[in-house]
VEXDREN-2710 file (C-alpha; in Angstrom, 1 decimal):
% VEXDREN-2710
k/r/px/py/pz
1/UNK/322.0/-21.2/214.2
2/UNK/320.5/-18.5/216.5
3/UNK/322.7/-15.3/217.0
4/UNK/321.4/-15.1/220.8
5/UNK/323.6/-18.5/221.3
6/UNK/326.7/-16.8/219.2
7/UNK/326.6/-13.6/221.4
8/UNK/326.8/-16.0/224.6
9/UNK/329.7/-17.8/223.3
10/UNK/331.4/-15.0/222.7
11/UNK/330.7/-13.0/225.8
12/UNK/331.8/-16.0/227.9
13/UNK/334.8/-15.6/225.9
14/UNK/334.7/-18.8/223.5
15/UNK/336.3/-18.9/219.9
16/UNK/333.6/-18.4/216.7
17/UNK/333.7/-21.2/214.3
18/UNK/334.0/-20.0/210.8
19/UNK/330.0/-21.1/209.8
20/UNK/329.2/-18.7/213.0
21/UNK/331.2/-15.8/211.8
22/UNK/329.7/-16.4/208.3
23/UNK/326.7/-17.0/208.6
24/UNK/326.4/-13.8/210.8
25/UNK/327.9/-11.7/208.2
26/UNK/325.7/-12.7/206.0
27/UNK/323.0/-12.7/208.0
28/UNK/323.3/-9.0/208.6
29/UNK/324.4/-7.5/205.3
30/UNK/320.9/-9.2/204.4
31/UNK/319.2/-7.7/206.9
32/UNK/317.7/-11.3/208.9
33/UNK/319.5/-10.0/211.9
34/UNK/319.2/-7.0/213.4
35/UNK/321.1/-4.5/214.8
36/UNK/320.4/-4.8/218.8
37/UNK/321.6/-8.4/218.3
38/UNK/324.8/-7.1/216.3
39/UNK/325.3/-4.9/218.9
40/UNK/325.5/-6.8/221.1
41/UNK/328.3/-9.4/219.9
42/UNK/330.1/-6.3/218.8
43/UNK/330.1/-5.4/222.7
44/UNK/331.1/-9.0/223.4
45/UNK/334.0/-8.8/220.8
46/UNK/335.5/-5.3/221.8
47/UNK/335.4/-6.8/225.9
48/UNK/337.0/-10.4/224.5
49/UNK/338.5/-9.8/221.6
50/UNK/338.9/-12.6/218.9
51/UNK/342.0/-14.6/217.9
52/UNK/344.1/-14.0/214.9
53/UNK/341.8/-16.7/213.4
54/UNK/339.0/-15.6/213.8
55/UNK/339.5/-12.2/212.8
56/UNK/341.0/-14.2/209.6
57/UNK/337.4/-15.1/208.7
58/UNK/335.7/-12.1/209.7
59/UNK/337.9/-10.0/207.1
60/UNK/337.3/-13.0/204.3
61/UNK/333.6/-13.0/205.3
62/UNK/333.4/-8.9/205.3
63/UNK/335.5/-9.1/201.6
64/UNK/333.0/-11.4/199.9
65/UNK/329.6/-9.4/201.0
66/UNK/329.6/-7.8/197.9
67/UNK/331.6/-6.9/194.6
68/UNK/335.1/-8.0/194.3
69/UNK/337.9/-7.1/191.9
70/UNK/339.6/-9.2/189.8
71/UNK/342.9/-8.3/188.9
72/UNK/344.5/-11.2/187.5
73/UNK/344.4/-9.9/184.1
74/UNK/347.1/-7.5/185.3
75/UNK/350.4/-8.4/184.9
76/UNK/352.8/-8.8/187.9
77/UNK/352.5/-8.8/191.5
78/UNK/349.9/-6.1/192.4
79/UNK/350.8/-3.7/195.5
80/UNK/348.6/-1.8/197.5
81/UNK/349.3/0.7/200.5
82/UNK/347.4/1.9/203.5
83/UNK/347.4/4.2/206.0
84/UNK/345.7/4.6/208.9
85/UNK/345.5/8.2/208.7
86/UNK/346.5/11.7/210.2
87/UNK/347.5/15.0/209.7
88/UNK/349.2/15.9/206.5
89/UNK/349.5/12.2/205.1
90/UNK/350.0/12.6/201.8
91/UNK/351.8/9.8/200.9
92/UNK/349.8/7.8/197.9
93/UNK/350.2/10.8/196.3
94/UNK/353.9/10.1/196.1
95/UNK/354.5/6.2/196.4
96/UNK/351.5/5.9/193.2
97/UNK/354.2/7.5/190.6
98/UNK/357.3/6.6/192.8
99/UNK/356.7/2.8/192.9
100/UNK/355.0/2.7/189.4
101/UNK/357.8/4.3/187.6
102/UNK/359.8/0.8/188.9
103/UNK/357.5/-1.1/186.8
104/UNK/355.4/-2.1/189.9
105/UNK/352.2/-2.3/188.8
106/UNK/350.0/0.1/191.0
107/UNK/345.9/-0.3/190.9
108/UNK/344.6/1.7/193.6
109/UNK/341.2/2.1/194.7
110/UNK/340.8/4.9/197.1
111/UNK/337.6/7.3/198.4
112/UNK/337.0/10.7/199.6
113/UNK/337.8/11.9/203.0
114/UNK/335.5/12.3/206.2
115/UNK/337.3/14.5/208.5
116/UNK/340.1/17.3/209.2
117/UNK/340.8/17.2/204.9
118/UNK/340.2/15.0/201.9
119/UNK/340.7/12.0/200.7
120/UNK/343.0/11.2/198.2
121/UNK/340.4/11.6/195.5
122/UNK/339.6/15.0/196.7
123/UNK/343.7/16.4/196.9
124/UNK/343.8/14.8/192.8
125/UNK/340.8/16.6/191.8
126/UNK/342.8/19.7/192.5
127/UNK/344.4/18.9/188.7
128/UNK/341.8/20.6/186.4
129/UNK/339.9/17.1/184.9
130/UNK/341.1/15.0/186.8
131/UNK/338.3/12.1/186.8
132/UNK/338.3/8.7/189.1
133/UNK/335.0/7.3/187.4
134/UNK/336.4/5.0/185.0
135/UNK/335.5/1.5/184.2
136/UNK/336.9/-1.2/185.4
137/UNK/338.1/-2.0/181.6
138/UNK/340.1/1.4/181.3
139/UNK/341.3/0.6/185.2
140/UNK/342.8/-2.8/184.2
141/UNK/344.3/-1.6/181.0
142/UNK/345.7/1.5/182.1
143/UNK/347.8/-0.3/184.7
144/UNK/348.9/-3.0/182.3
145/UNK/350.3/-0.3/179.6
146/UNK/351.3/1.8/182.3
147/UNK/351.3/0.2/185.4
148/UNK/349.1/3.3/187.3
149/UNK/345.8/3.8/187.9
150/UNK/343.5/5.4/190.6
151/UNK/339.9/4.9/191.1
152/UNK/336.9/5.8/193.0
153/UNK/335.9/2.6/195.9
154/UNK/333.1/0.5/194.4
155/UNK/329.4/1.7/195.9
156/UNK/329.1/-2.3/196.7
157/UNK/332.7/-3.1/197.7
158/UNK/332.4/-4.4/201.7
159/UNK/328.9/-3.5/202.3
160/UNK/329.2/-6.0/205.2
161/UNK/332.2/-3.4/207.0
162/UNK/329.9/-0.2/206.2
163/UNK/327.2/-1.3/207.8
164/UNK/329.3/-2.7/210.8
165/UNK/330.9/0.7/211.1
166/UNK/328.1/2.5/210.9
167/UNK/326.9/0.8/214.4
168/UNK/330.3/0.4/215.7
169/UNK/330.6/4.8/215.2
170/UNK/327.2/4.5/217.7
171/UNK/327.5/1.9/220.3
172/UNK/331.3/2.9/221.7
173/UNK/333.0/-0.3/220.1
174/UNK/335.3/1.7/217.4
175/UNK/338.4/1.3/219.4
176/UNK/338.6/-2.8/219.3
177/UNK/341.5/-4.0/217.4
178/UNK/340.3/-7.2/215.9
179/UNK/337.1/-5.0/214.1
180/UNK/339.9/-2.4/213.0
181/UNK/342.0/-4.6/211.2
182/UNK/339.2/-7.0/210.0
183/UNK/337.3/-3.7/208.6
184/UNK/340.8/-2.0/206.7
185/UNK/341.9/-5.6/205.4
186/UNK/338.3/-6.4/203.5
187/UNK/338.8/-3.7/202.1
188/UNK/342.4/-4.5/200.8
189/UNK/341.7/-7.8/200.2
190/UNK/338.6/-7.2/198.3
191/UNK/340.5/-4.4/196.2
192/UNK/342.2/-7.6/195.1
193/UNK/345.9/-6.5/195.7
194/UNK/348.4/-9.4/196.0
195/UNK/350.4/-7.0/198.4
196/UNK/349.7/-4.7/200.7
197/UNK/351.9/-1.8/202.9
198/UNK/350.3/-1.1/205.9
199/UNK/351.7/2.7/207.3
200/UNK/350.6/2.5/210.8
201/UNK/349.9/5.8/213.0
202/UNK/350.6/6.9/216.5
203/UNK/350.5/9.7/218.3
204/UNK/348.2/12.5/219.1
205/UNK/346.5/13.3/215.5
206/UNK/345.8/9.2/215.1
207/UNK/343.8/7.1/215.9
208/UNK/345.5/5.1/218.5
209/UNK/347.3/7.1/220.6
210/UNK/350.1/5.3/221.8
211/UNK/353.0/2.8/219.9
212/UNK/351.5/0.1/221.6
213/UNK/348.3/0.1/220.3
214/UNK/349.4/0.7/216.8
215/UNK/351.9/-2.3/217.1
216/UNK/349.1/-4.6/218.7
217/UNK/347.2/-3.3/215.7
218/UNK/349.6/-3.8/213.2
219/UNK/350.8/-7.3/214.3
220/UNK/347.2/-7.8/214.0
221/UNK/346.4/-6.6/210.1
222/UNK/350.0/-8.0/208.9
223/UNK/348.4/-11.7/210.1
224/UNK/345.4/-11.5/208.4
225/UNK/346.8/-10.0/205.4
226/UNK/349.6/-13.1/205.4
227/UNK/346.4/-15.6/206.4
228/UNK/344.9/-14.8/203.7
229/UNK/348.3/-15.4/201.1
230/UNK/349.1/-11.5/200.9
231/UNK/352.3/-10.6/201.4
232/UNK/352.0/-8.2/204.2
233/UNK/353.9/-5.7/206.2
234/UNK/353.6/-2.5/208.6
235/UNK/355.5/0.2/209.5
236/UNK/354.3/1.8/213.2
237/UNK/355.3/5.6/212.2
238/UNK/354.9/9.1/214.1
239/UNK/351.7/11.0/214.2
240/UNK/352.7/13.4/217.4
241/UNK/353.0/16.3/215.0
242/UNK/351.5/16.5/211.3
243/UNK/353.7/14.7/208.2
244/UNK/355.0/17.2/206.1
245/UNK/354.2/21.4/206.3
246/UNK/351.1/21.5/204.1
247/UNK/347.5/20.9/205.1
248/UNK/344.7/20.8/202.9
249/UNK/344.5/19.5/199.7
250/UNK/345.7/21.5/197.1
251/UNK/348.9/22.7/199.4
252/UNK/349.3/18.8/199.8
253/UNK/349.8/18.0/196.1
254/UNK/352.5/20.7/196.2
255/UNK/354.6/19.1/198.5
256/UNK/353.8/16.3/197.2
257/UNK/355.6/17.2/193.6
258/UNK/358.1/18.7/195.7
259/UNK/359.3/15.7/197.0
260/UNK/358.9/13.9/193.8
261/UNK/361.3/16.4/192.5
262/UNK/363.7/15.2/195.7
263/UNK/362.6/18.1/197.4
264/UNK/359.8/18.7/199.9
265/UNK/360.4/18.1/203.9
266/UNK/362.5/16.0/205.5
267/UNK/359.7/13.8/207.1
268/UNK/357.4/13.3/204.4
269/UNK/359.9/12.6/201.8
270/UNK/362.1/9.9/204.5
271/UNK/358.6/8.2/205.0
272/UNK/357.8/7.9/201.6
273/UNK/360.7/6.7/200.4
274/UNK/360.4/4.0/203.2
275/UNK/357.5/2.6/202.1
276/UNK/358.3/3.1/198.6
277/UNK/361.3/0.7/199.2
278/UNK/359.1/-1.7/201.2
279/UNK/356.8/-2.0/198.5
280/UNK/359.3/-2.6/196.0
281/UNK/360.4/-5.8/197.9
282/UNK/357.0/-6.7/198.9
283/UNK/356.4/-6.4/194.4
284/UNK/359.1/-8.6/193.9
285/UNK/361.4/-6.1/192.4
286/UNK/364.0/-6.5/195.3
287/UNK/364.6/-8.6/197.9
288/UNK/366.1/-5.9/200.7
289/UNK/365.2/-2.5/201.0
290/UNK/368.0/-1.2/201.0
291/UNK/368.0/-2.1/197.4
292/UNK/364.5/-0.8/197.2
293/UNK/365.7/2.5/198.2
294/UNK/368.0/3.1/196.0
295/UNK/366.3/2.1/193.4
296/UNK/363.2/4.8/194.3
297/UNK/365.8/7.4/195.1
298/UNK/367.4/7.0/191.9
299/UNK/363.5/7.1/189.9
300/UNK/363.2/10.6/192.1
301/UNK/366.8/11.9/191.0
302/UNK/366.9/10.9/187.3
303/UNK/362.7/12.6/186.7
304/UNK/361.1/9.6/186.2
305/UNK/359.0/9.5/189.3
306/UNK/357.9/13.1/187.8
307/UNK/357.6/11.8/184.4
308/UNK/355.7/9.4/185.8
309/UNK/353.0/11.7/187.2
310/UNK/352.7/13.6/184.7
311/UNK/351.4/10.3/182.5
312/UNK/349.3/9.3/185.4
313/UNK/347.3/12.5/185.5
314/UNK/347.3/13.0/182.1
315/UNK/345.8/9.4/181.6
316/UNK/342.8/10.4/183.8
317/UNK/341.9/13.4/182.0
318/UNK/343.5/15.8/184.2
319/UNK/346.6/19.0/182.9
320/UNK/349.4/17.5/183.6
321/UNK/351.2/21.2/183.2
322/UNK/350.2/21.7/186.6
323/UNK/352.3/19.2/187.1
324/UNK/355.5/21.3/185.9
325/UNK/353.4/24.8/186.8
326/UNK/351.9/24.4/190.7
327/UNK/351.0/27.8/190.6
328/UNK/348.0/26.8/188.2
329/UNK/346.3/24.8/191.2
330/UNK/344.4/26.7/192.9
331/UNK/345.0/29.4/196.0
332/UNK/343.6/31.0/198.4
333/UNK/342.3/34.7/198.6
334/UNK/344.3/35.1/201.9
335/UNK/347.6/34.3/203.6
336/UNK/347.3/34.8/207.7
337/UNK/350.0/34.4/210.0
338/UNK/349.5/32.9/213.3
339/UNK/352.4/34.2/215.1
340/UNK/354.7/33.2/218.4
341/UNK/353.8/35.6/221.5
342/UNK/357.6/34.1/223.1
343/UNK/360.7/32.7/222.3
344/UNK/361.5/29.3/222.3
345/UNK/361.8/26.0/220.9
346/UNK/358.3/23.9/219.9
347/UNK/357.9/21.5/222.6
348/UNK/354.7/19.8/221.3
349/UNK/352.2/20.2/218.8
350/UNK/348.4/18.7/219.3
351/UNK/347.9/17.4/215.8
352/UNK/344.1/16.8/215.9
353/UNK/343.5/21.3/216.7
354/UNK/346.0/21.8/213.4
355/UNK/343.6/19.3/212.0
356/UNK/340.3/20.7/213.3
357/UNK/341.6/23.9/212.6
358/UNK/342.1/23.3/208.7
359/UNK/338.4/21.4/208.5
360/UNK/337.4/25.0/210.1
361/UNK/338.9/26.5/206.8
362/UNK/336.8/24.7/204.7
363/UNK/339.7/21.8/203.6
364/UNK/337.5/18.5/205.2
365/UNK/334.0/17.2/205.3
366/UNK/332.0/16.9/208.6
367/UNK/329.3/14.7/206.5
368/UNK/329.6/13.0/203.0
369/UNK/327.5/15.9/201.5
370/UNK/329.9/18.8/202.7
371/UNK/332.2/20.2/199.8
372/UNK/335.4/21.0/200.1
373/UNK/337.5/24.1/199.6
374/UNK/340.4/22.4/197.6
375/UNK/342.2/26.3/198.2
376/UNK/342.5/26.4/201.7
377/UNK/344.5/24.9/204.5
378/UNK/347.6/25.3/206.4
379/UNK/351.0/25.9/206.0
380/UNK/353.4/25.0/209.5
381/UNK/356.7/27.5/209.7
382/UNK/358.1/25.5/212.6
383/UNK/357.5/21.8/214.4
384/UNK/358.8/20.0/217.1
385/UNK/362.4/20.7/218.0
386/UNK/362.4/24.3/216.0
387/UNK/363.3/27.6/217.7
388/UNK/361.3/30.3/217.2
389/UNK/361.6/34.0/218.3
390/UNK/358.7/35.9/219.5
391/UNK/356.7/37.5/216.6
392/UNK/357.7/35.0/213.8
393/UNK/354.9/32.9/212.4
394/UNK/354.2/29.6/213.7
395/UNK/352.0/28.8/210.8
396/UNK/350.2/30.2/207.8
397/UNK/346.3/30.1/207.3
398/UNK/345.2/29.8/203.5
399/UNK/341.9/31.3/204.0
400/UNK/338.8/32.6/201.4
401/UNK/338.0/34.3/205.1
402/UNK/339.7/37.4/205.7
403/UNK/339.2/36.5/209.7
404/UNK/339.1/32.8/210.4
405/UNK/339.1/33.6/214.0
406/UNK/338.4/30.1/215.2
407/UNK/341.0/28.2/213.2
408/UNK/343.1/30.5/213.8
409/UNK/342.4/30.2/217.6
410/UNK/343.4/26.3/216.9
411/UNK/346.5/26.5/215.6
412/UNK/347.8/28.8/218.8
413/UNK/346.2/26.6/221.0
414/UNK/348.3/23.4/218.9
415/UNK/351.5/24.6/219.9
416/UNK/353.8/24.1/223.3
417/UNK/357.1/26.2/223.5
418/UNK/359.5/25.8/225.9
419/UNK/363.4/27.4/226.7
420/UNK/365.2/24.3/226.8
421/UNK/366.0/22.6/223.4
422/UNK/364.3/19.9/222.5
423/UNK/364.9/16.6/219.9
424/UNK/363.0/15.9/216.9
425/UNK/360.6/13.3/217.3
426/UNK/361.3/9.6/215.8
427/UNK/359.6/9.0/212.8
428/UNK/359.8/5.4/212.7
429/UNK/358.9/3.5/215.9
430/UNK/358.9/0.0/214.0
431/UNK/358.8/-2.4/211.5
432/UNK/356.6/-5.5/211.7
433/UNK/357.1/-8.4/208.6
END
């Protein structure tokens, strides 16, 4: 095969076979073929896009570049989540304990975050000890005897979809939905989960902006996932304003037990019970939501969900007193107020300035060397649809700067007010099966 033939049948808008797809793959993670040639079928792809079968065998050909785990020595129908990021999404932290304390077995590979705060590595290493390097051993048995575990992404799991991103993030050919949903299902499907949730964002703090594109996008990774003999399914939920009132990693594990207490804020604790209940029909434990609901609202109300985390951290080295006592974790020197200069109600918040604004405070990374401040972040008084009088805070910086003039700057700039009332946004825009 030669690639310059590949490029041209693609360009000229002509299906890949599955030995063309393949034997590209592998012909780049090997380095035979390089990158000015990969750019330019990446171009080709994001101007004709692929079919649902072909994007099939990209994602299976992205999946086996490298190391993948075998789970079937777990017991039970293995379900994995993932979302396609924002603002205040916190939500493995809650569906991990919610779903395992079903009996749901939960093995969960996640990595650190790149961007306006961590990843959900970096909000668990807020519990003193908390460690994610564990053998694969431990991982297996840990979820067998207690159906949780969480560890750190394999250095050699999809090196095929790193090094595609890495030269999609420099020729302009991010924003293509086939290479989206091919790149977030390898890694699913090489994470070996029989299952997957898929929580996908819209709005102005993801990354596509409108429902639309997150449907087409969704419709996209539940068909590869189901291709590929996962059961699969997306939600297409609200990322106009940020989930929950806590940015930043350690003020996101305290929401987080709040709502595994059946506390926390309305949208956050909705959402998660959601896709708690989807994943509980998706692990075979029901067969309707509905039912999957009530069982999850019912682990939340009688402690186990609690109990639950408590083991979890424990198991992983971490206190899990700070489970009970949140005021261990760790705070920030200072608490700032960004107030309202008028009355009003919250017309609109732009998610991505609350979300630059808490990397400004030292809660994400800019590179993978940055560290973070697990301390800092940002605490929202009001959202969309919320009156506010002139002079009440808007938000709360958690700052180790006694000025954090820019962040600060942000957060005013992140809020619209207006006289007229105005409705709380939808949270769920759809459900794709």
């Amino acid at each position: 095969m030669r690639m310059p033939d590949i490029i041209a049948k693609k360009r000229d808008g002509e299906r890949l076979s599955e030995s063309e797809i393949r034997w590209f793959i592998d012909g780049y993670t090997k380095d035979s073929i390089p990158d000015y040639q990969v750019s330019a079928l990446l171009m080709a792809i994001y101007f004709q896009g692929m079919t649902q079968e072909e994007a099939s065998v990209l994602t299976r050909a992205m999946a086996e570049s490298g190391e993948q785990l075998d789970l079937s020595s777990i017991e039970g129908i293995k379900v994995d989540k993932h979302s396609t990021g924002g603002v205040g999404d916190k939500t493995t932290l809650i569906l991990a304990p919610l779903v395992a304390a079903l009996g749901i077995p939960v093995a969960k590979m996640s990595g650190r975050g790149l961007g306006h705060t961590g990843g959900t590595i970096d909000k668990l290493e807020a519990f003193t000890g908390f460690q994610t390097e564990i053998s694969q051993k431990k991982f297996i048995e840990l979820v067998n005897t207690h159906k949780l575990a969480l560890a750190g992404q394999s250095g050699n799991l999809t090196p095929a979809d790193k090094k595609l991103y890495s030269l999609r993030d420099v020729t302009a050919t991010v924003n293509s939905t086939p290479l989206i949903a091919s790149s977030v299902m390898s890694k699913k499907i090489a994470a070996g989960a029989d299952a997957i949730v898929l929580d996908v964002k819209a709005g102005s703090g993801a990354f596509m902006s409108t429902v639309e594109e997150a449907a087409e996008l969704a419709e996209s990774m539940v068909g590869i996932g189901k291709s590929l003999n996962r059961r699969t399914m997306a939600l297409i939920t609200n990322m106009d304003q940020p989930l929950g009132r806590m940015i930043g990693n350690t003020l996101e594990v305290k929401e987080s037990l709040d709502v595994l207490r059946g506390e926390g804020p309305e949208d956050i604790y909705e959402l998660s019970v959601l896709l708690a209940a989807h994943m509980a029909v998706l692990g075979g434990k029901v067969t309707e939501p509905e039912e999957g609901r009530r069982l999850i609202e019912d682990a939340i109300r009688s402690g186990a969900a609690l109990e639950k985390m408590r083991e979890f951290i424990g198991n992983q080295g971490g206190d899990p007193t700070m489970v009970d006592r949140p005021d261990l974790l760790k705070e920030a020197e200072y608490k700032i107020e960004v107030k309202a200069t008028s009355t009003g109600y919250v017309r609109k918040m732009e998610t991505e300035l609350i979300g630059r604004a808490a990397m400004w405070l030292g809660a994400g990374r800019s590179t993978k060397t940055d560290t973070i401040d697990h301390s800092v972040g940002i605490e929202l008084k009001k959202k969309v649809g919320e009156k506010v009088e002139m002079g009440e805070p808007l938000a709360v910086l958690h700052s180790n700067t006694l000025q954090p003039t820019e962040a600060k700057k942000l957060v005013e700039e992140a809020y619209s007010l207006t006289g007229q009332p105005v409705e709380k946004p939808e949270l769920v825009h759809g459900t794709i099966y």
